[in-house]
Each structure stands twice: as C-alpha cells, then as structure tokens.
C-alpha positions in Angstrom: 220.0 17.3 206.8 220.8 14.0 208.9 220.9 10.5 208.2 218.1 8.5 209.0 220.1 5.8 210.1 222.1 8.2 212.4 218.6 9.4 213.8 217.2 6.0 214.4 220.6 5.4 216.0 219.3 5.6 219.9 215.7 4.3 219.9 214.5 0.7 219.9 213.1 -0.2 216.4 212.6 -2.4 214.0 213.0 -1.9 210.0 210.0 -3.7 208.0 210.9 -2.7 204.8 213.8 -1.0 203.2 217.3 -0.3 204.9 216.6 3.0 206.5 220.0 4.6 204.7 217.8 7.7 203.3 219.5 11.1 204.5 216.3 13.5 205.8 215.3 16.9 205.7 212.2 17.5 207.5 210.7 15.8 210.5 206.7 15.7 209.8 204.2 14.3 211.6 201.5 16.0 209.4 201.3 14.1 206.2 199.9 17.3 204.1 203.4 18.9 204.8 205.5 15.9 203.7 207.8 15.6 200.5 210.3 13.6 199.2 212.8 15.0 201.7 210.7 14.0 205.0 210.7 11.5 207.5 206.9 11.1 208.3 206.4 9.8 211.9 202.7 8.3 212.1 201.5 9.4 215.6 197.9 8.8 217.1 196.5 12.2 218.3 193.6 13.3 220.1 191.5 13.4 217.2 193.3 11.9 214.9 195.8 8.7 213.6 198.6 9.6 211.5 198.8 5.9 210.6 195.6 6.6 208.3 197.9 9.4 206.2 200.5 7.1 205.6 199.1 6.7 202.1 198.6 10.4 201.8 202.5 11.0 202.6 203.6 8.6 199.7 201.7 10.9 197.7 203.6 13.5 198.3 207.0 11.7 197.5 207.5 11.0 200.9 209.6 7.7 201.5 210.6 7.4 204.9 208.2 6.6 207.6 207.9 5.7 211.2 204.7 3.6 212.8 204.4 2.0 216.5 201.9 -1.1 214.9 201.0 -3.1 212.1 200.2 -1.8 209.3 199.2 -2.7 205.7 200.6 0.1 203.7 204.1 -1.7 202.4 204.9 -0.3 199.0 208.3 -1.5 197.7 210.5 1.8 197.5 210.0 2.9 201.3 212.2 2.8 204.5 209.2 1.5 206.7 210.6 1.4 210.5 208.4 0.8 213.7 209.0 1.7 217.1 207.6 1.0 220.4 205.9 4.5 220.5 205.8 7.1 217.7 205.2 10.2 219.9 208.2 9.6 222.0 210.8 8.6 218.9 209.6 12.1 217.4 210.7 13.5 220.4 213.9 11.7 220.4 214.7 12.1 216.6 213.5 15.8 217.1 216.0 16.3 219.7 218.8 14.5 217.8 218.1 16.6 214.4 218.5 19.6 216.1 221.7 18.5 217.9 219.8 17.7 221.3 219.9 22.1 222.0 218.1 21.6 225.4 222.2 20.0 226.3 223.1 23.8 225.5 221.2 26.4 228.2 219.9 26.1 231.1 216.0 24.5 230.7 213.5 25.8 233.2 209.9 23.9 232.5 206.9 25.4 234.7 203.9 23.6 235.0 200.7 23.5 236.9 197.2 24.9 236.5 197.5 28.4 237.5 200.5 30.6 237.4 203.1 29.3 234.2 203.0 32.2 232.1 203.8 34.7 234.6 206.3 32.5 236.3 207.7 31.5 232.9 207.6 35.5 231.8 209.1 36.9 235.3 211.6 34.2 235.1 213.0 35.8 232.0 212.6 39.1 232.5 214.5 38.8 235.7 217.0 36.9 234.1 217.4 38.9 231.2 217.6 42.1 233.8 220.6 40.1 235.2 222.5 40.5 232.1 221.7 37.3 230.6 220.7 36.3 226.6 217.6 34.4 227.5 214.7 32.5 225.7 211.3 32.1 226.7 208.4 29.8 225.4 204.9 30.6 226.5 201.2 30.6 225.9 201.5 34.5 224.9 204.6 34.5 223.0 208.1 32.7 222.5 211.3 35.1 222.8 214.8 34.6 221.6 216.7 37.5 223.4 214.8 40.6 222.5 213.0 39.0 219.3 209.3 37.7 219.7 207.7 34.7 217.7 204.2 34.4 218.2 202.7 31.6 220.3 200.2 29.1 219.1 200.7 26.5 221.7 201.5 26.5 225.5 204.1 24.1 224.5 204.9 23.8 220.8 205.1 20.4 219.3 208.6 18.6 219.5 209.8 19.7 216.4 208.6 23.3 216.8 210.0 23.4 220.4 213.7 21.6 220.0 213.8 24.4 216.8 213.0 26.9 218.9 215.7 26.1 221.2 218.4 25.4 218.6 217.8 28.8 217.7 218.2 30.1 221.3 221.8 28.6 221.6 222.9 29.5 217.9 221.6 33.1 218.9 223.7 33.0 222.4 221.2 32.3 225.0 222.4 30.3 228.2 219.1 30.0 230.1 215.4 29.7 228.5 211.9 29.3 230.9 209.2 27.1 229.1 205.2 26.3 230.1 204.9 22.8 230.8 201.1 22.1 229.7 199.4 18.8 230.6 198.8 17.9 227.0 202.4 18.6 226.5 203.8 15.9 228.9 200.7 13.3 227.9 201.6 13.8 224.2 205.5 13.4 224.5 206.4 16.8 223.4 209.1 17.7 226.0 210.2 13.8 226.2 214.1 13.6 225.8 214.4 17.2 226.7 217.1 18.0 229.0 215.3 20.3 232.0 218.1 22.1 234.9 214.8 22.1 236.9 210.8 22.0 236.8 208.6 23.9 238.8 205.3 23.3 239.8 202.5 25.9 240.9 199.3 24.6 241.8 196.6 22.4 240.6 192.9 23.1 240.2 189.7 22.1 238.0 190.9 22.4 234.1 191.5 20.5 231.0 189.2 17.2 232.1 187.8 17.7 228.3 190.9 16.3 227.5 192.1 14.2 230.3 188.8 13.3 231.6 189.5 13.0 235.5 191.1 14.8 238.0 193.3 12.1 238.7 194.6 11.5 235.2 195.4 15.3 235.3 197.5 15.1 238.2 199.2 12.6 236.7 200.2 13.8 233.7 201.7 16.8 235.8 203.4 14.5 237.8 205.0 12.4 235.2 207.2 15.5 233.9 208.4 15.7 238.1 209.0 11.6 237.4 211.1 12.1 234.4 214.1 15.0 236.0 217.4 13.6 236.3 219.2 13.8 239.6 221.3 16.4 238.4 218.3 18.9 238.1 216.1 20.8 240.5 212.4 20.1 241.8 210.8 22.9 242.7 207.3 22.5 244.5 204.5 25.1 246.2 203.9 23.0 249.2 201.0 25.0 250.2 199.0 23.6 247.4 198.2 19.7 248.9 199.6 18.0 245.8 202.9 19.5 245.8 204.5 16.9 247.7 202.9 13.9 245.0 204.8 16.0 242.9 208.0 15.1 244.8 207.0 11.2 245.3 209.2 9.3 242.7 211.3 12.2 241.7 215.6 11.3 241.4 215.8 15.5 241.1 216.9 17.3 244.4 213.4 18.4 246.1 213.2 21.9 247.1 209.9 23.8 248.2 208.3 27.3 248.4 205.1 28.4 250.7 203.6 30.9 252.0 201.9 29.4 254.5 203.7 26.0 255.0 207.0 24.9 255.9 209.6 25.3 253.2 213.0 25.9 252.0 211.7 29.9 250.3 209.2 31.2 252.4 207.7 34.4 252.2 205.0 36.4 254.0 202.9 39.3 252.9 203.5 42.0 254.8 201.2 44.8 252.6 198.7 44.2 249.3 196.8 46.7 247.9 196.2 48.2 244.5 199.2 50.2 244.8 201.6 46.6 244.5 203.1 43.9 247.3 205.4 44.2 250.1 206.9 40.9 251.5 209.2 39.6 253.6 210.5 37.3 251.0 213.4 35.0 252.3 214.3 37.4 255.1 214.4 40.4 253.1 211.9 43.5 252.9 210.9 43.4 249.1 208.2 45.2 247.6 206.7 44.4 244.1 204.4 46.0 241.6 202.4 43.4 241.0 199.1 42.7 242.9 197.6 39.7 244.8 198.8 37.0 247.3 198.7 34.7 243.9 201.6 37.3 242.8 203.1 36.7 246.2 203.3 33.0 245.1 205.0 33.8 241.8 207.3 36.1 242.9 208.8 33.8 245.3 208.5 30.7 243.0 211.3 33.1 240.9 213.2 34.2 243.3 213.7 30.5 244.5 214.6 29.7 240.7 217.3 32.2 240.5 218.6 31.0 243.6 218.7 27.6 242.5 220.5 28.9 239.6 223.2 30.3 241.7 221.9 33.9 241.0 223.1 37.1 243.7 220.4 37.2 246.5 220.6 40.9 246.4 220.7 41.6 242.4 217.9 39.4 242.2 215.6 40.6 244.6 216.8 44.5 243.0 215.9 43.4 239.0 212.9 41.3 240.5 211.5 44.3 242.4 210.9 46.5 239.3 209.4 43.7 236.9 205.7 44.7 235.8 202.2 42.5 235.4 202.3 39.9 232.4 199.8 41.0 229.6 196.6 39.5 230.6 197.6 38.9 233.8 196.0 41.2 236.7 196.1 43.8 233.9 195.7 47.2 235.4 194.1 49.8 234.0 192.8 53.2 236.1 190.8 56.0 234.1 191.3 59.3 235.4 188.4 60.1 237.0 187.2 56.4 236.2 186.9 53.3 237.5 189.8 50.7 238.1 190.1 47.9 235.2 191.3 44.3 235.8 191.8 42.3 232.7 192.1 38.8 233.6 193.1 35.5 232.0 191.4 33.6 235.0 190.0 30.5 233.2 189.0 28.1 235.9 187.2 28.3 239.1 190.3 28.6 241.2 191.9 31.1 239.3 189.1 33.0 239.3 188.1 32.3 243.2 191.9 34.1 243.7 191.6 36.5 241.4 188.2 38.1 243.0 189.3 37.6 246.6 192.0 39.5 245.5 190.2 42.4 245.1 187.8 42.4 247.8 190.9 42.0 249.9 192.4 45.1 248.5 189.4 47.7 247.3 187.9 49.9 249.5 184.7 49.3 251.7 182.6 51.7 249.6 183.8 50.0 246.1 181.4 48.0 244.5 183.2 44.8 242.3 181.9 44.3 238.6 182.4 41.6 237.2 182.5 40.0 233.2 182.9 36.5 232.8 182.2 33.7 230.3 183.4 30.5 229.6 185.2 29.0 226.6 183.1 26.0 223.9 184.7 23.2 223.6 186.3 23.0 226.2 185.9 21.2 229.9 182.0 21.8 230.7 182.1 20.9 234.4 183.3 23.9 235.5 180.8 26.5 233.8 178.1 26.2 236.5 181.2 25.9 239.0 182.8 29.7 237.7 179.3 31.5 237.4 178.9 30.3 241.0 181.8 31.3 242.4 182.0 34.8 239.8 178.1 35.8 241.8 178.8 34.7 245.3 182.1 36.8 245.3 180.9 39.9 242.8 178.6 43.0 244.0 177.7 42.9 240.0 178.1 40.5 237.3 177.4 39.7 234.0 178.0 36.5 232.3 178.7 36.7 228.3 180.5 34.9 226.0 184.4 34.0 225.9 185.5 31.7 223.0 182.3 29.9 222.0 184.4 28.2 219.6 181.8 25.6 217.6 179.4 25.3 220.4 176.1 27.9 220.7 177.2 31.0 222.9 173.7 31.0 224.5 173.8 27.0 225.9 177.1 27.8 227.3 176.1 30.7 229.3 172.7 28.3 230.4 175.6 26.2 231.6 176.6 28.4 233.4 173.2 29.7 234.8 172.9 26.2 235.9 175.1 26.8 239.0 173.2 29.9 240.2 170.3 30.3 242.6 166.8 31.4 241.8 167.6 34.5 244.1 171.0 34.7 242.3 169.2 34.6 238.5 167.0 37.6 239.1 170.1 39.8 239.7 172.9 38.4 237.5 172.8 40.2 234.3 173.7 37.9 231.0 175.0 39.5 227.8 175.9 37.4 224.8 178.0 40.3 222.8 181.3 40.4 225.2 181.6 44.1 223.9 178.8 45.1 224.6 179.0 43.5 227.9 182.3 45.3 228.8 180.4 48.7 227.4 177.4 47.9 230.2 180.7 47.6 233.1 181.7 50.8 232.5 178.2 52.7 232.6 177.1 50.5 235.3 180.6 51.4 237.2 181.4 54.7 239.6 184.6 55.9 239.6 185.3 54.1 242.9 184.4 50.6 241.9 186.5 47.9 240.1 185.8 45.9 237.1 187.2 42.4 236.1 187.4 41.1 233.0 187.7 37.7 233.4 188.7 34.7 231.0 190.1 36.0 227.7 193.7 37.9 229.6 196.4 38.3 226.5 193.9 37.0 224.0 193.3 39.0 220.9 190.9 37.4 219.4 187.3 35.4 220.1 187.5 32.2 218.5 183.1 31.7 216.7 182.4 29.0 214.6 186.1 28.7 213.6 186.4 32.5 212.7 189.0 34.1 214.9 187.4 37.9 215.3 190.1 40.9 216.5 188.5 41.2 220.2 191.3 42.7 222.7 189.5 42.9 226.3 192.0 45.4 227.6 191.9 47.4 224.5 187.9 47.8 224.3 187.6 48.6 227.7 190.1 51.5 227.3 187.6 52.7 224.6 184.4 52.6 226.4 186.4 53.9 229.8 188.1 57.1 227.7 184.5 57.8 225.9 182.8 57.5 229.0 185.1 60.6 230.4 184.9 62.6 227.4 
C-alpha cells in the first residue's frame, strides 16, 4: 500500500484531473484485473492499447489511472495523470512500490540470442555452490534460494519481476542472475532496474516477427548495454562481431571473454567429446561435464562473472567444475545398449548450426546423426527454410515435424521449411507431422552407435495447437520409445 502521490514522486507528469492523493494497492496494467484499490497504467502493447480499457477499468471501481496522450475518457471522480511514457513510469512506480529491491542484491542481467538460460542457470548454481542465498529468473523457471516458481516469461513483466526480487531480498538473497530478452528491454520491463553487470552472448537470426529487422534487434540488445551505470560491469563475447557495438556508448567498465579473440577471460579447448570439456580456462586446467565449444563459451562467460564479482579463482573453478547440463539444454540421455539422445532447445539457425557441429565434432566416424526438428507458428518465418537447410546439410538423417504450431497449420510450416531444401535433398528428408511419432521413427531408425537430436522444444513440456497446450516432454518420450525399444 503506497501513496500515489509518493509513487508519482520521481517521474515527469502531469495531473488532468483529480489531485492524485489516492493511497494504491495494486499496480495493473491489465484493466480485467483492476479494482477500486488499483492504479491502472494504460500501456500500448504489441497487440494491444491499454488506453482502449480505460473505460473497462472504471468498471471495475478502479480510480486511478495513468496515460502517455490524450484521451477522452474524463469522468469526474478519477485521479487521471499522464506521463511522457507509460511503459517506463510502470517500471518506475513498479520499482518504487516494491521499495526499488534490485538496490538490495547483486543484479546479473544476461542477454543475447543464444546462451541466457544456461548462463543465467550456471551463474546460480555456481553461486549458490559458493555458499550464497541466490535468485534466478529464467525462461525455465524463477528460484528464490531452493524454492521454484514457474516461468511464463523470459523476463516477467515489471511488476512481476521487481515482486519477484522483493521477495529475493525479504528471503535473504544477496545476488540474483536474470534473462534479458529483446522484448524485455523494447517494452521497458527492466527500465529503472539497478543491474551490478549485464552480459551479452551472441546474436543470430530470431525474434524479427516481433522486431522486424536485424538491425532493430541488435538494437534493442544494445540499449540494455546503453543504460548500465558506471558503477556496473559490461561483459561482452568478443568473438561474436557485435560484441564490441555492445560496448559503443556504454558508461559501465568494459570487460571481454573469447575463445578465439583477444580478451580479458580467454579460454581454449583443450578436449570435447561426449564424455564433457577440458579447457584451459584463464590459465587453469579445468574440465567440465558439459558438452560443446558453445558450453566452452558459457562456462567461461561465468567464470568471468564470478570474477567480476570478486569470487576465489580456485573455489570457483572447483563448484563450477561439477555443475551439470540445464534441462533442455544438450540434454543427455544414453540407453544401455541404445543409442545416444540429445534433447535440444536449439531454436534458430545458429543455435542449431552449433548444436549439430557439435556432434559431428565429437561422435565417432561410424555414427550416423539423426536428426528431429520443426519450427514454432507464429513466430519469425524467415528462418524455417533457413533451419531445415542447415538441419539436412549437417544430419546423416532427418526428419522435419512439428514444434509449437501454435494457430498456424502444422503442415504449411513444415512446406516452409521444405522450401529451403534441394530437389536431391526432398527425396531423402523424411517429414512427420505427429512429433511423437516422429521421435518413435528416431529410435527404430537409430543403431546403438548413432546419435539423435531433438531439436527445438529443450525444457518445454508442452506443444502449444490451436491454443491448447498438450503434455509433450521431448526428453521424456524419447526415454519411452528408447527403454521399449530394449525390452
């Protein structure tokens, strides 16, 4: 419960009508979940203007609202206030409600194309190995200490997210690590935070549904690297050419990590096979359970984090060394007597370009590599024929199938992707539209040598059709079909 007078007290507004004394309850920026107890802030989203619910609000007893234009709607017993931009004062007033938390712990924010979740997740894990309370907010789930709240978002909306973290610090965590999506920093929902560093990974082909070009994309990335304080850390893969744009206007101390660049954490792989890494990570011999150069790149983006953080060189690399694979995430699974399972959340073509070289780099000559993949409705359509290109030039086997359809027809995505192939390449690729079954047709097709990726789906329990959310767990259904074909 605050004063809305006391939350308006930093931002640049204007009150239209009414004298903005109302004492507040809930922050909404959905008018179905308003009352008489809510500040409704009126925010134009992707699909949507929540300037057009203002009337919906009142409705619901609600009194106290927030705009960024003209409007008509003026009834006589409202606090109407307008502000330069709505998404960034519910940011602002978000932060303020909540008693600005982000001031409390230590902030990580990770963003980039590939790599956030297990970044994010390793960050905490290692940090939590360390001895310390932490929090964690990613696309698979958000942790207070031990405790897990599921996920709906990469980045939960303002309110959600400066809750979350209010609950961290009243639960005793000094440090939480947070996914920084694009939509995210475009939509204002980490604005006003208070970040001890950002990180970025990479950046490939994804979200142009949403941000339309490349270049826009990039920017919105950028503009979280833009907004760090000086007093924070910039952390930057320099291998990846836009690392250094990044870095451009930036008043946070720069630091970099490469594998193959110059940089201030370096590391080299020194061994990568199915069994885990060994590096030379910042001078030290260190060897990892995880699999894949890309691993090699988020391992050292940690260990440069904890560093930053003024974190034992030696504990670190210790706790670091026995952390395990994110769910989804170069998911192992071997069958006795079976074939090797990777389960995947490779989404885009360069995920899924690393992800295969991967394991041609480390299966044996005589394995053949298997692989599922679809591509999500809905969703950026650019890179279908782009992924089923890449998925057959790199694969000894593959079949394409559905991932989320979503609202779009299963079988035009998958001619979307078909659209990228050869003739040559069609008369051998194998296309499936029931996912299950397609995983069942991996494992008969597969000898126990060979090595099947599931691509696309990773942590996901579900496959979004038609707006039905059906129990689908890639990992899970290929352990069935792998244990029945052994039986």
């Amino acid at each position: 419960m605050k004063a809305l007078n006391y939350l308006l007290d930093s931002l640049k507004h204007q009150v239209i009508l009414g004298d903005a004394s109302g004492v507040i309850h809930t922050i909404q920026f959905d008018s179905r979940e308003t009352n008489k107890d809510s500040l409704f802030i009126a925010i134009e989203g992707f699909s949507q203007n929540g300037h057009d619910y203002l009337e919906a609000a009142y409705k619901n007893g609600c009194r106290n609202f927030i705009v960024d234009r003209k409007v008509d709607f003026q009834p006589k017993d409202i606090s109407l206030i307008q502000v330069l931009n709505s998404s960034e004062a519910l940011a602002l007033i978000a932060s303020k409600f909540y008693g600005n938390p982000s001031r409390e712990l230590k902030l990580v924010g990770i963003t980039g194309t590939n790599g956030k979740t297990t970044c994010a997740t390793l960050m905490y894990d290692l940090f939590s190995g360390l001895g310390y309370k932490t929090g964690l907010l990613s696309t698979v789930v958000n942790k207070i200490g031990k405790d897990a709240i599921p996920a709906t978002h990469t980045t939960p909306n303002s309110v959600a997210l400066n809750a979350l973290l209010r609950d961290m610090v009243n639960e005793g965590c000094t440090h939480c690590f947070m996914e920084v999506s694009s939509h995210a920093i475009d939509q204002n929902r980490i604005y006003g935070l208070h970040f001890e560093g950002g990180v970025f990974t990479n950046i490939s082909h994804d979200h142009l549904d949403y941000h339309k070009t490349f270049s826009a994309y990039i920017k919105a990335k950028k503009q979280f690297f833009d907004g760090l304080p000086s007093a924070s850390f910039a952390l930057v893969n320099t291998d990846d050419k836009n690392g250094l744009i990044m870095l451009q206007n930036t008043n946070a101390k720069r630091h970099h990590y490469a594998l193959k660049t110059p940089a201030d954490f370096k590391a080299k792989v020194m061994e990568n096979a199915l069994s885990g890494l060994i590096l030379n990570l910042d001078g030290a011999e260190f060897y990892s359970r995880l699999i894949g150069r890309f691993n090699a790149y988020n391992l050292l983006a940690v260990y440069a984090v904890a560093m930053l953080l003024d974190e034992d060189k030696i504990e670190t690399l210790g706790v670091l060394s026995n952390l395990q694979s994110v769910e989804g995430r170069f998911q192992y699974l071997k069958a006795q007597n079976g074939p090797t399972t990777i389960v995947d959340y490779a989404h885009t073509p360069d995920a899924l370009k690393n992800v295969l070289e991967t394991i041609t780099a480390i299966k044996s000559d005589n394995s053949r590599l298997i692989t599922i993949v679809g591509c999500g409705g809905d969703r950026d359509k650019d890179k279908r024929p782009i992924m089923a290109s890449i998925a057959s030039a790199k694969s000894d086997e593959l079949i394409l199938t559905s991932d989320n359809p979503r609202s779009e027809d299963p079988q035009q995505i998958l001619k979307d992707m078909q659209a990228g192939l050869t003739s040559e390449q069609l008369d051998v690729v194998l296309t499936m539209l029931n996912r299950r079954e397609a995983i069942k047709l991996a494992v008969k097709l597969a000898r126990e040598q060979d090595v099947i990726l599931i691509a696309g789906k990773g942590h996901e329990k579900y496959q979004e059709i038609k707006g039905v959310r059906h129990d689908f767990d890639d990992y899970k259904i290929a352990s069935e079909y792998t244990n029945q074909k052994n039986n």
